[in-house]
ROTI-625067 format. One record per residue: residue in one letter; x, y, z of N, C-alpha, C in turn. Coordinates in nm, 3 decimals. Each point is the difference from the previous one (the first is absolute). Example, Ala and Ser with C-alpha at 12.3 -4.5 7.8 and 13.67 -1.06 7.14 Angstrom:
2
A,1.319,-0.569,0.780,-0.089,0.119,0.000,0.090,0.120,0.000 $
S,-0.035,0.105,-0.072,0.082,0.119,0.006,-0.077,0.109,0.073 $
end
This chain:
267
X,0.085,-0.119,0.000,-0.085,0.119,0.000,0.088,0.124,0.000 $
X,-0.049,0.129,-0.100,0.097,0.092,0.020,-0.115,0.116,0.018 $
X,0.054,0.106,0.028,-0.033,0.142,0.027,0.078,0.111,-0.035 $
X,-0.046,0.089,-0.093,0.103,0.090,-0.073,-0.101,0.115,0.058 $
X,0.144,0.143,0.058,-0.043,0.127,-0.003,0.068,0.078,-0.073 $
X,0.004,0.114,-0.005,0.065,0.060,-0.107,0.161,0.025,0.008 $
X,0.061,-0.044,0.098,0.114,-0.024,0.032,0.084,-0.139,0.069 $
X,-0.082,-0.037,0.117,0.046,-0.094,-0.025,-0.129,-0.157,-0.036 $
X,0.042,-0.115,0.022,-0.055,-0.109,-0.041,0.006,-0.098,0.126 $
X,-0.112,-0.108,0.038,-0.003,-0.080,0.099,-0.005,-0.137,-0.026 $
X,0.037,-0.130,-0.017,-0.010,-0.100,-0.021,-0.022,-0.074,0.110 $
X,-0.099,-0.119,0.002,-0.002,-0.110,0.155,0.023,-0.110,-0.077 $
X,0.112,-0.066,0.068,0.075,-0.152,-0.049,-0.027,-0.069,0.091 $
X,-0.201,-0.083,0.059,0.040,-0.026,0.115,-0.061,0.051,0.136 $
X,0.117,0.024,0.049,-0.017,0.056,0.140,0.104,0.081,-0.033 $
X,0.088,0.077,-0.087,0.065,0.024,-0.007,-0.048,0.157,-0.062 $
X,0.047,0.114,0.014,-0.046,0.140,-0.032,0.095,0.057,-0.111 $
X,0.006,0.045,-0.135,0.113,0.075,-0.041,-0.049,0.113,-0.039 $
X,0.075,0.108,0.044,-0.023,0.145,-0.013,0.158,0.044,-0.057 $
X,-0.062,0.045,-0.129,0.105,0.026,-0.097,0.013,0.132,-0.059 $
X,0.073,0.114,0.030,-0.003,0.118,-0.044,0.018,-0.001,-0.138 $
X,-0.093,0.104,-0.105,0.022,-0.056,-0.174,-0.026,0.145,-0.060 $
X,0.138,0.071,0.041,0.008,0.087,-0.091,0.156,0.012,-0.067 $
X,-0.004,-0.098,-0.079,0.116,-0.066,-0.034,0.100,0.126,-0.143 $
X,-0.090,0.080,-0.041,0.082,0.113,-0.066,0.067,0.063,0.134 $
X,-0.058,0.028,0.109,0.084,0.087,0.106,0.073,-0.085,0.064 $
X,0.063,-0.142,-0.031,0.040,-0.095,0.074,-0.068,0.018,0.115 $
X,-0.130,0.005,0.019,-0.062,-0.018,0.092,0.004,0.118,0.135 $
X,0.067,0.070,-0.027,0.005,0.115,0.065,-0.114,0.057,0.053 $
X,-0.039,0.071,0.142,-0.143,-0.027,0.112,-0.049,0.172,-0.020 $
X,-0.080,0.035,-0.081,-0.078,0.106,0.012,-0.076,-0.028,0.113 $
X,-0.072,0.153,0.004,-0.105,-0.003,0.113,-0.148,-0.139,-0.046 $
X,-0.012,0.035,-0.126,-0.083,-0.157,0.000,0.049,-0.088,-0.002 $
X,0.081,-0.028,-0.047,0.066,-0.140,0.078,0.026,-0.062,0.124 $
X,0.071,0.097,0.058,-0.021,0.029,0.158,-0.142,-0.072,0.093 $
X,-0.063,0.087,-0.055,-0.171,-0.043,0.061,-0.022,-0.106,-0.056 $
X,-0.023,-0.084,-0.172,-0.046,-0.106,-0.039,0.082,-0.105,0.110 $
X,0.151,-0.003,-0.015,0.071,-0.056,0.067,-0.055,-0.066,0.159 $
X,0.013,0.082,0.049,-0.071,0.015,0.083,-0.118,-0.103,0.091 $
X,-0.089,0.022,-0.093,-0.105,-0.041,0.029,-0.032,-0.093,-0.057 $
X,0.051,-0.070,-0.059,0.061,-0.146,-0.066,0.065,-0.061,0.102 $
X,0.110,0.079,0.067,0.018,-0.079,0.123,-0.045,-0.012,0.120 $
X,-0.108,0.112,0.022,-0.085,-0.069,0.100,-0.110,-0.085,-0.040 $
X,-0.051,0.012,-0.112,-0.099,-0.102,-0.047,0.094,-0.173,0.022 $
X,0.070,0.011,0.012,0.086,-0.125,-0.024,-0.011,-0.055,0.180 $
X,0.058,0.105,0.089,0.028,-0.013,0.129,-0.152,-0.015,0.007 $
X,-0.126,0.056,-0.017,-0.085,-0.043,0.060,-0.109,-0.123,-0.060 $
X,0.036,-0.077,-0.104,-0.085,-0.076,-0.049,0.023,-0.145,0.068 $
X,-0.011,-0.061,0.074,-0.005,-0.134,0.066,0.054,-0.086,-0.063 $
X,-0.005,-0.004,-0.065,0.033,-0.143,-0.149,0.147,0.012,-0.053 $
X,0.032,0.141,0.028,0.154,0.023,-0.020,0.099,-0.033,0.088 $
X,0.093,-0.068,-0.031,0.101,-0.036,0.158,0.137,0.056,-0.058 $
X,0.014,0.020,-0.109,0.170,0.045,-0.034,-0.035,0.136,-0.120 $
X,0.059,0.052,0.012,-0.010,0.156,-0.151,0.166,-0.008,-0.041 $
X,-0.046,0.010,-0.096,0.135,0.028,-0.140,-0.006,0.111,-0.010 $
X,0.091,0.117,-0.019,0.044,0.101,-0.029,0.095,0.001,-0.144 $
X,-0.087,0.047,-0.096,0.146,-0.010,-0.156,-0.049,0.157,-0.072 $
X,0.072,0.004,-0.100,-0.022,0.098,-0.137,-0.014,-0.085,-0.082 $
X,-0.077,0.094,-0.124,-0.026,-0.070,-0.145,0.130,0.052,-0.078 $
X,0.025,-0.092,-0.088,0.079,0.112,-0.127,0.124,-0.051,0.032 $
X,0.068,-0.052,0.108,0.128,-0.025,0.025,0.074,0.089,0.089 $
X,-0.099,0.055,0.083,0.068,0.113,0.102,-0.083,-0.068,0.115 $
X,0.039,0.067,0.110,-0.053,-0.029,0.108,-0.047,0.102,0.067 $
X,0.066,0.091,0.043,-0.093,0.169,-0.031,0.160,0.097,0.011 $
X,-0.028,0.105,-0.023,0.135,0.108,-0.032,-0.012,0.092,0.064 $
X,-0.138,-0.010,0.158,0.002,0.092,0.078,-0.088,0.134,-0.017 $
X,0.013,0.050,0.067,-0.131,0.137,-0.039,0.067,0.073,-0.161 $
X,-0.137,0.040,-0.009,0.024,0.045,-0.198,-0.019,0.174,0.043 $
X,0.188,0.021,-0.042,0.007,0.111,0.052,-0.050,0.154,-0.110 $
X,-0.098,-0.081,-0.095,-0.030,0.103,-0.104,-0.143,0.063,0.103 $
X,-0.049,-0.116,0.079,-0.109,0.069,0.099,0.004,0.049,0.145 $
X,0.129,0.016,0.057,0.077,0.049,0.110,-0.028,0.145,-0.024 $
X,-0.033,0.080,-0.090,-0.014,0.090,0.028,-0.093,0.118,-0.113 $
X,-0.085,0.044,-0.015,-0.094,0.082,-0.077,0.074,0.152,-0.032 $
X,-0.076,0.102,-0.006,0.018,0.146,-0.049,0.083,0.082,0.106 $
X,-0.082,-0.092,0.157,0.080,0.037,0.058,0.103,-0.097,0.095 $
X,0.104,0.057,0.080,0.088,-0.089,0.091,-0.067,-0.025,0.094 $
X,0.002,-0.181,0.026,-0.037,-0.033,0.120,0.040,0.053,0.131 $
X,-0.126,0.046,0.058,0.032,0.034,0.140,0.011,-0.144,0.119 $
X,0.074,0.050,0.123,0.093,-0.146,0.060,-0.191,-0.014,0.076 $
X,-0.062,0.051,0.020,-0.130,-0.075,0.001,-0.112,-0.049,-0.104 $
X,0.066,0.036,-0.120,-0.116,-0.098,-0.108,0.109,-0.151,-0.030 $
X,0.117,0.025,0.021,0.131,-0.089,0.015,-0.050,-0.086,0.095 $
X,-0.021,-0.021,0.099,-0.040,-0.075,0.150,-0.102,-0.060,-0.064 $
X,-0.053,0.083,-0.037,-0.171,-0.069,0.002,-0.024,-0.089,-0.109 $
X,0.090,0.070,-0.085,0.033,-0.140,-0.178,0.049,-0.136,0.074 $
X,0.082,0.002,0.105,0.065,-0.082,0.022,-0.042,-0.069,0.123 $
X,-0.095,-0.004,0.081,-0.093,-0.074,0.064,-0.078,-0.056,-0.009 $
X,-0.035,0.008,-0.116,-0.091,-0.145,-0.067,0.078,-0.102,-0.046 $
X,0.130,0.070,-0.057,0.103,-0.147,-0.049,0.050,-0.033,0.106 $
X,0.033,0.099,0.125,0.049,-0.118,0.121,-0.119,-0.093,0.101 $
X,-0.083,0.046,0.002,-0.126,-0.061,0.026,0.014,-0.118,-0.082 $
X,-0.014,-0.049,-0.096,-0.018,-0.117,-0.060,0.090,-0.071,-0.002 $
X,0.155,0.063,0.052,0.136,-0.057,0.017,-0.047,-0.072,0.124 $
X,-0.060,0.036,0.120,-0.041,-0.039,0.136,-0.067,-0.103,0.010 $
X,-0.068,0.014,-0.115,-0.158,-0.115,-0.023,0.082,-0.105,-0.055 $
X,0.091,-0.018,-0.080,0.049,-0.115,-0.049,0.111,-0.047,0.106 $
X,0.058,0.054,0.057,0.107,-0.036,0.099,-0.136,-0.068,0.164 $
X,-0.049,0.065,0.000,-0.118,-0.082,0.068,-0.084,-0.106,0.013 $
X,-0.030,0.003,-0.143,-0.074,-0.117,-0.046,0.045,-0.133,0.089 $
X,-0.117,-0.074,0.010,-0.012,-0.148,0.056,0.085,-0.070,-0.178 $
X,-0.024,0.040,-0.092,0.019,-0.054,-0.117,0.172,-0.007,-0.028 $
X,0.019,-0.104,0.014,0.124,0.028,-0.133,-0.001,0.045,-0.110 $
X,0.103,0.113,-0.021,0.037,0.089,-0.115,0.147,-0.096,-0.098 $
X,-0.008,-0.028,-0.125,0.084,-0.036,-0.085,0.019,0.111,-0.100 $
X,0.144,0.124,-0.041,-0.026,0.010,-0.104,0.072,-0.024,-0.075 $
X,-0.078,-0.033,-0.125,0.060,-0.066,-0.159,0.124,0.151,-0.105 $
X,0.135,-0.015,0.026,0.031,0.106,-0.061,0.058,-0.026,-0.123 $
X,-0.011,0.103,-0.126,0.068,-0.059,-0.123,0.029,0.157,0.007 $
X,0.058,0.038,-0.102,0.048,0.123,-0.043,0.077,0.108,0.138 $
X,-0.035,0.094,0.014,0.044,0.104,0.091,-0.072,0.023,0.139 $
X,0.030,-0.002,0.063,-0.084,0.067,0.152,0.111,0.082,0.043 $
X,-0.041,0.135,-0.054,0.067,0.151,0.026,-0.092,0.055,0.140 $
X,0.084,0.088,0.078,-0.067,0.090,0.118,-0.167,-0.077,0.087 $
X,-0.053,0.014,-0.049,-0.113,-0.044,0.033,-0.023,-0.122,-0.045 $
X,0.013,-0.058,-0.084,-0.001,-0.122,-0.003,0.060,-0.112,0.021 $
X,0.099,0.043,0.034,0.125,-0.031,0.094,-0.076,-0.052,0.135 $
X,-0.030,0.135,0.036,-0.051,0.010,0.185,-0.119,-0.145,-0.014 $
X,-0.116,0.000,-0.119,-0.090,-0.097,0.024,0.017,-0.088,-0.013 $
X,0.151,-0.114,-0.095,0.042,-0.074,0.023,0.055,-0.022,0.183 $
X,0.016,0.064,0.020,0.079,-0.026,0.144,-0.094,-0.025,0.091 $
X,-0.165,0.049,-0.060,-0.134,0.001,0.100,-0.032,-0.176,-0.012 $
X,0.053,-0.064,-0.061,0.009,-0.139,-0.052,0.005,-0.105,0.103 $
X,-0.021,-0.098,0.048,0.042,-0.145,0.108,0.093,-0.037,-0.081 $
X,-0.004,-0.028,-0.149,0.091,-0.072,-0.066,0.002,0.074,-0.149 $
X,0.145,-0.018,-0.094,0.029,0.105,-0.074,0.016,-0.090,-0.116 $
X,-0.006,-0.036,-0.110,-0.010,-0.099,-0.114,0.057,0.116,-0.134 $
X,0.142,-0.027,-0.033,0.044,0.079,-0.064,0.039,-0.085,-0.113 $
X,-0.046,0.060,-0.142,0.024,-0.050,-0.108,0.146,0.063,-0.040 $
X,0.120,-0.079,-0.048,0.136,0.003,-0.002,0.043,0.200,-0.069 $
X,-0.066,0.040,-0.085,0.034,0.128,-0.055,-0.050,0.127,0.097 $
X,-0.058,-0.029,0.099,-0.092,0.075,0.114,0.113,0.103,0.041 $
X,-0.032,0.110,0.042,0.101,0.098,0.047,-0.067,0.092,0.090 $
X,0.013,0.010,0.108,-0.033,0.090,0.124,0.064,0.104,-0.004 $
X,-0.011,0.138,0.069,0.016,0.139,0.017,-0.062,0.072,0.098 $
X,0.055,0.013,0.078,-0.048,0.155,0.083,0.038,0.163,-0.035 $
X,-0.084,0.000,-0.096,0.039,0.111,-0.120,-0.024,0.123,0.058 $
X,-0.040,0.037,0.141,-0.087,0.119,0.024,0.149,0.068,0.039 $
X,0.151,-0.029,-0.026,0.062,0.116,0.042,0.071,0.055,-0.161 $
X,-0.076,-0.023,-0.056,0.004,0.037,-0.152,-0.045,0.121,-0.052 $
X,-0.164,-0.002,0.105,-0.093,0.105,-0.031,-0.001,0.068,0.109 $
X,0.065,0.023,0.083,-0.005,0.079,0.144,-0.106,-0.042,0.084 $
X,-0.063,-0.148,0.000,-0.078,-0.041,0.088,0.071,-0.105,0.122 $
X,-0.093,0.002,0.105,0.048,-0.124,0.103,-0.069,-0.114,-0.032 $
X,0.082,-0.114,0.051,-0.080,-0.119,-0.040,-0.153,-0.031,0.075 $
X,-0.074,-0.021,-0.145,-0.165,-0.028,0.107,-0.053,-0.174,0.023 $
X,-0.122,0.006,-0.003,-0.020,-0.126,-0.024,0.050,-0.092,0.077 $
X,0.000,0.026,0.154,0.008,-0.028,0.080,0.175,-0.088,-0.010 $
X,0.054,0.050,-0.094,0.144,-0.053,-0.012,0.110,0.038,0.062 $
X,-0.025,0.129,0.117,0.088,-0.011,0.103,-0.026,-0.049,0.130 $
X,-0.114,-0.067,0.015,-0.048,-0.155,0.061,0.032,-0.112,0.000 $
X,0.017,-0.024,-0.141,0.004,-0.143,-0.044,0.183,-0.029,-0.057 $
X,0.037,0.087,-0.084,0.137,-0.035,-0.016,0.069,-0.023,0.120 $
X,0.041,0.088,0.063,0.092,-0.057,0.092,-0.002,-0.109,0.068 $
X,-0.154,-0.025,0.009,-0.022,-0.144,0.090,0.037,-0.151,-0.103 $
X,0.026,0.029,-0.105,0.032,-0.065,-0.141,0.144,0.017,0.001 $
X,0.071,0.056,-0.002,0.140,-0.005,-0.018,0.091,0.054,0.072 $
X,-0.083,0.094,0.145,0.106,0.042,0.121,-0.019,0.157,-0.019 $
X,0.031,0.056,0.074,0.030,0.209,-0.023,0.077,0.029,-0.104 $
X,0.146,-0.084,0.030,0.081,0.087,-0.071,-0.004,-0.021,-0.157 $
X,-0.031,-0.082,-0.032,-0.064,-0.053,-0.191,-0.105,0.061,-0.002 $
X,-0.103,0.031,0.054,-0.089,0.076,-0.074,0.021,0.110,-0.016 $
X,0.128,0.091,0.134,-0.014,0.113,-0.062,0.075,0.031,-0.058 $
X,0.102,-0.133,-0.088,0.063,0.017,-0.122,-0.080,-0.012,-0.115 $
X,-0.082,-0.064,0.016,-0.104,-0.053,-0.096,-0.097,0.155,-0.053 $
X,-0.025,0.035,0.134,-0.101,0.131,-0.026,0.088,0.139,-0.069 $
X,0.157,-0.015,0.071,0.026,0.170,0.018,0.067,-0.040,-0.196 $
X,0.054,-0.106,-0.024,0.049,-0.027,-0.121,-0.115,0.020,-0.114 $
X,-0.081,-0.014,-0.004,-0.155,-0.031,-0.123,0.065,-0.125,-0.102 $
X,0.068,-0.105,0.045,0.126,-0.072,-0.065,-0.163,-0.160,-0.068 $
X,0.023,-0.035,-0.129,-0.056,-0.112,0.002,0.047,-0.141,0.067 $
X,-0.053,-0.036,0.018,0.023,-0.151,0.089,-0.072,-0.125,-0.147 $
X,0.044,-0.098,-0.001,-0.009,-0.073,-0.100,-0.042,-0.117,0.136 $
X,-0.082,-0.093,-0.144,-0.156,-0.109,0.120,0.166,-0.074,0.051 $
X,0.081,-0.029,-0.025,0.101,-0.040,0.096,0.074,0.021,0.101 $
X,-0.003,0.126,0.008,0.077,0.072,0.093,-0.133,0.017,0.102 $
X,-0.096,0.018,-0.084,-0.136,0.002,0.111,-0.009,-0.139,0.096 $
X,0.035,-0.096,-0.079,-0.049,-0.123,0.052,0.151,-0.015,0.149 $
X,0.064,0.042,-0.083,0.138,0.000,0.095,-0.041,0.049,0.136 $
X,-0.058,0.120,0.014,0.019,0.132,0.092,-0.154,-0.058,0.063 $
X,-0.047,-0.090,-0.024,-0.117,-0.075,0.058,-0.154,0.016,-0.020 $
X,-0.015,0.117,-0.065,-0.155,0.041,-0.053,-0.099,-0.066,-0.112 $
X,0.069,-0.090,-0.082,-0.019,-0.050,-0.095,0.014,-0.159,0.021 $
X,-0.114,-0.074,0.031,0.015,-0.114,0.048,0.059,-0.089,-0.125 $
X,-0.054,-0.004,-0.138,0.054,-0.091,-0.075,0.013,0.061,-0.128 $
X,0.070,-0.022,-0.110,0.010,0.046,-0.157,-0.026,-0.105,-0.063 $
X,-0.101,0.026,-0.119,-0.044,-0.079,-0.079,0.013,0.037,-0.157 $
X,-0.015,-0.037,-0.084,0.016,0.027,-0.147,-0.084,0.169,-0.024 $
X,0.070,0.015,-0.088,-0.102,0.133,-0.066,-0.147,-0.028,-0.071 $
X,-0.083,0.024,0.098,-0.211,-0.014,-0.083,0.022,-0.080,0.135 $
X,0.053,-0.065,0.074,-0.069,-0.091,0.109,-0.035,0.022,0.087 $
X,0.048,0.141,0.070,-0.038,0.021,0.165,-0.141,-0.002,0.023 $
X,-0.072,0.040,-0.085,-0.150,0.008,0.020,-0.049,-0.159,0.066 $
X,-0.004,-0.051,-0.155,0.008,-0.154,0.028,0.024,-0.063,0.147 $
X,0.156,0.015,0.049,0.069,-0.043,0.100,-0.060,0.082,0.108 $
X,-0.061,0.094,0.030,-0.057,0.034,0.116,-0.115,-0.048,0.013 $
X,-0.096,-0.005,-0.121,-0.130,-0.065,0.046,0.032,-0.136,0.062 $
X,0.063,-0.071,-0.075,0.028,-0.159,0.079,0.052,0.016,0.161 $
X,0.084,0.136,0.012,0.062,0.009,0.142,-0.128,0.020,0.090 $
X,-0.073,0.088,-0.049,-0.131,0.054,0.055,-0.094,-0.103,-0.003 $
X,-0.057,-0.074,-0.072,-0.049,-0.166,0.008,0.005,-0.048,0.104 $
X,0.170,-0.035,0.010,0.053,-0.064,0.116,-0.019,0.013,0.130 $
X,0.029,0.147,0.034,-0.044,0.047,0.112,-0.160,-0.031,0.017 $
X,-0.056,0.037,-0.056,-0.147,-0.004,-0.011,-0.043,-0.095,0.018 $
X,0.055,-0.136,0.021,-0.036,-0.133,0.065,0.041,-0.014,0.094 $
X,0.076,0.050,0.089,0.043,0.033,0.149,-0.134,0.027,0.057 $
X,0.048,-0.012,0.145,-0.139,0.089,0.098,-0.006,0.119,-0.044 $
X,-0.101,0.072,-0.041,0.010,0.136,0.004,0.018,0.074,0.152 $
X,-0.028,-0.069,0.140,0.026,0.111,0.076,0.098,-0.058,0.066 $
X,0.117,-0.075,-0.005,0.054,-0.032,0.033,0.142,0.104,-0.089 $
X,-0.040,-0.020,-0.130,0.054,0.102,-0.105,0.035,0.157,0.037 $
X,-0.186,0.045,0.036,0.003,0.122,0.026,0.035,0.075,0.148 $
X,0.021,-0.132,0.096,0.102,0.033,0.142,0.114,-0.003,-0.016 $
X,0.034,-0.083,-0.056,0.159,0.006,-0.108,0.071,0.133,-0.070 $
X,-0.094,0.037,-0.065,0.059,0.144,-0.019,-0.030,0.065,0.057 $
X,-0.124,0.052,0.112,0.018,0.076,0.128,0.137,0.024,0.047 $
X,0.012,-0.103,0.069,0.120,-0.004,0.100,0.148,0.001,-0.078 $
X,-0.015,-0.040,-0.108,0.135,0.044,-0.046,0.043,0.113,-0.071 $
X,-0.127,0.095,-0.024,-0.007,0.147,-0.047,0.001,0.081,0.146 $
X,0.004,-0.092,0.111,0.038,0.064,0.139,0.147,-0.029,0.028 $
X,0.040,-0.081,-0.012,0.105,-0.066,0.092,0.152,0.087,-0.057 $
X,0.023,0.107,-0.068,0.086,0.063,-0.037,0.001,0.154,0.109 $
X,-0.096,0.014,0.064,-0.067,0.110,0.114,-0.031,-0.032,0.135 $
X,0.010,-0.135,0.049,-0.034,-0.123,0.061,0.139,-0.067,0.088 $
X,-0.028,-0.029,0.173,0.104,-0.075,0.011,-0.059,-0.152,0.032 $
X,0.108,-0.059,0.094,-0.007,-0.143,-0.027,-0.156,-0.024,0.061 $
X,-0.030,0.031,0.138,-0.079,-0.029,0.080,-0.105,0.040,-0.104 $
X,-0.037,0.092,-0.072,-0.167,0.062,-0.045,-0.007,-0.171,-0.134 $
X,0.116,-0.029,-0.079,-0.012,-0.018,-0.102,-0.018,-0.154,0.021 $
X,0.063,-0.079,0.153,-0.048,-0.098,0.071,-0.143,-0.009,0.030 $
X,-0.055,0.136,0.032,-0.107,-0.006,0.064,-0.105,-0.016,-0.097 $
X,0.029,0.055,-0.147,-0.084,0.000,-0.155,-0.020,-0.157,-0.008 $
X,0.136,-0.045,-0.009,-0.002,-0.130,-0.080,-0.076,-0.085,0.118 $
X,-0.035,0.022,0.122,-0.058,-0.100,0.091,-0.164,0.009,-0.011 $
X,-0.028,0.133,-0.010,-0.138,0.040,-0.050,-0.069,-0.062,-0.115 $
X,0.084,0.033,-0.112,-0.029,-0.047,-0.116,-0.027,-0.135,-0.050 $
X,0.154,-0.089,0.040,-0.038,-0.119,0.028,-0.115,-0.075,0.054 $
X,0.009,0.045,0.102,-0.110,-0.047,0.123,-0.133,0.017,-0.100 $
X,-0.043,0.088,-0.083,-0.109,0.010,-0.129,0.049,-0.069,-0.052 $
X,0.105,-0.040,-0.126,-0.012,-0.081,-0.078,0.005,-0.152,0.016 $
X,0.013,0.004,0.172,-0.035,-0.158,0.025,-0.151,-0.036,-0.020 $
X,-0.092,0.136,0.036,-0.106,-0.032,0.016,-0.107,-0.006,-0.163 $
X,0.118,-0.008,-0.085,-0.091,0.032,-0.096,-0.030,-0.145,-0.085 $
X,-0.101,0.056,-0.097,-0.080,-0.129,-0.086,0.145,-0.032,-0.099 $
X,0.051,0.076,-0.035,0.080,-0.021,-0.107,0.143,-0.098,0.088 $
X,0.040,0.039,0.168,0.091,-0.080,-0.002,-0.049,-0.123,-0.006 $
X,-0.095,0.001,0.097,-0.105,-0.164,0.026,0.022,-0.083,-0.130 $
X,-0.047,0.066,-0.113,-0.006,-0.064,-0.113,0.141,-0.044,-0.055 $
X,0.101,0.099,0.040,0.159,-0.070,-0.090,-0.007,-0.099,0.084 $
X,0.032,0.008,0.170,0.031,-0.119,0.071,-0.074,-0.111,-0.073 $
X,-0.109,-0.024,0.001,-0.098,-0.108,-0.048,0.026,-0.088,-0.107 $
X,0.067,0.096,-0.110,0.047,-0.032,-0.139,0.133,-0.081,0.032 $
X,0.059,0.035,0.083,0.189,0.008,-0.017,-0.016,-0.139,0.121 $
X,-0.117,-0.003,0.103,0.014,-0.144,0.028,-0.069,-0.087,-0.081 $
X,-0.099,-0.013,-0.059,-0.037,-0.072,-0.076,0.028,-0.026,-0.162 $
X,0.145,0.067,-0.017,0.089,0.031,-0.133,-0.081,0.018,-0.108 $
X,-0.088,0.106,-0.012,-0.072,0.097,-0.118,0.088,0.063,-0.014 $
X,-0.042,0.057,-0.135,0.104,0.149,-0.062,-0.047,0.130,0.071 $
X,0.138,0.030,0.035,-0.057,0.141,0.063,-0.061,0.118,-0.032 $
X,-0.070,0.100,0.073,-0.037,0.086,-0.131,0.061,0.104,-0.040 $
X,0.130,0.040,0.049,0.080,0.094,0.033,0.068,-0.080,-0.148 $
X,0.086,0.091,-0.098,0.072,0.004,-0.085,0.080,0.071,-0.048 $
X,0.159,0.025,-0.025,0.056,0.132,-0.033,0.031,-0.110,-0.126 $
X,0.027,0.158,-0.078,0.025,-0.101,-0.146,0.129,0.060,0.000 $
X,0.095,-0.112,-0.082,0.142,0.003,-0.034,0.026,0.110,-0.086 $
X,0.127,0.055,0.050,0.042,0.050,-0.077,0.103,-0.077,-0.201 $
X,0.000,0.091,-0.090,0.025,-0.120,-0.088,0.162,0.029,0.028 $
end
């Protein structure tokens, strides 16, 4: 099943959600409608029941190139409060995906410049097709990094690399990504899409709340000491003992059924 808006596009594989930015002349680059379609594609995703994992990609062979700086600014110069306020709806939805009970996969092929950069990093897991090239381009244009990417990088590769990463605007290649740890796997060029839905599949036969305490506590445990993050995993547990879904693996795994949990191989 798909769903097209005038920017971006929605596909369900499943249980599986893909929200695909498709403005592939701007390499996908995030106007103010985009922004909003975006958006609300991903909360339609976070709130539909039936969804347990969302894909994040571009059409066209990009992945996005970050805000489209032909609409940064009109007749007149942005003032630092129409600035704020442009930019609280895109961190708002940075919040909503880093929140989510859902696992986030995204599928990257082409470029993820400044902003698209940052929403790869809003990711659980990063599926980079081999020609893929990252950027934190905003010290290019006299901007700071947004997109909640002075959040998320450093907790990805440490302080002092990101703020080589940031103060440089230097490309990073899907290897050096995969190196520096943000980029869970590289796959052929046209495949990441592919290779995340199956990653996203996978997950998606897991418990879902066993899943979605899972990334709770480990989107905590970087802010977190030993005792709170002991005290998560005893809570949590203590639920996923009680649930239908463990009952049911135990049941299977003594009475040697196939389980229903599956990650698919990498090739």
């Amino acid at each position: 099943m798909a769903a097209t808006r005038d920017t971006v596009e929605t596909e369900t594989h499943g249980a599986v959600r893909v929200v695909a930015i498709n403005r592939p002349a701007k390499r996908n680059a995030l106007d103010l409608v985009a922004r909003r379609e975006f958006a609300d594609a991903v909360q339609e995703a976070i709130d539909d029941e039936h969804v347990r994992a969302i894909v994040l990609t571009g059409r066209g062979g990009h992945f996005c190139a970050g805000g489209d700086i032909a609409s940064m600014h009109g007749a007149q110069p942005m003032t630092a409060e129409s600035g704020r306020t442009r930019m609280r709806s895109t961190l708002s939805n940075a919040e909503r995906l880093q929140a989510s009970d859902k696992p986030v996969v995204a599928a990257v092929e082409g470029i993820a410049y400044g902003g698209g950069f940052g929403l790869a990093l809003l990711a659980d897991l990063v599926i980079a097709a081999r020609s893929a090239r990252f950027c934190m381009s905003f010290s290019r244009i006299g901007l700071v990094p947004d997109n909640a990417s002075m959040y998320t990088l450093p907790r990805a590769v440490g302080l002092q690399r990101a703020k080589e990463i940031m103060f440089s605007g230097r490309e990073l290649s899907a290897e050096e990504a995969r190196d520096l740890g943000f980029v869970m796997e590289i796959v052929a060029d046209g495949q990441a899409l592919a290779r995340a839905i199956a990653v996203a599949r996978g997950i998606s036969t897991a418990s879902a709340v066993a899943t979605a305490m899972t990334k709770a506590a480990l989107n905590r445990s970087f802010t977190s000491d030993l005792a709170t993050m002991v005290e998560l995993e005893s809570m949590a547990q203590g639920i996923a003992f009680s649930s239908a879904y463990h009952r049911d693996a135990v049941d299977r795994f003594s009475s040697g059924q196939v389980a229903r949990f599956s990650w698919p191989r990498a090739d």
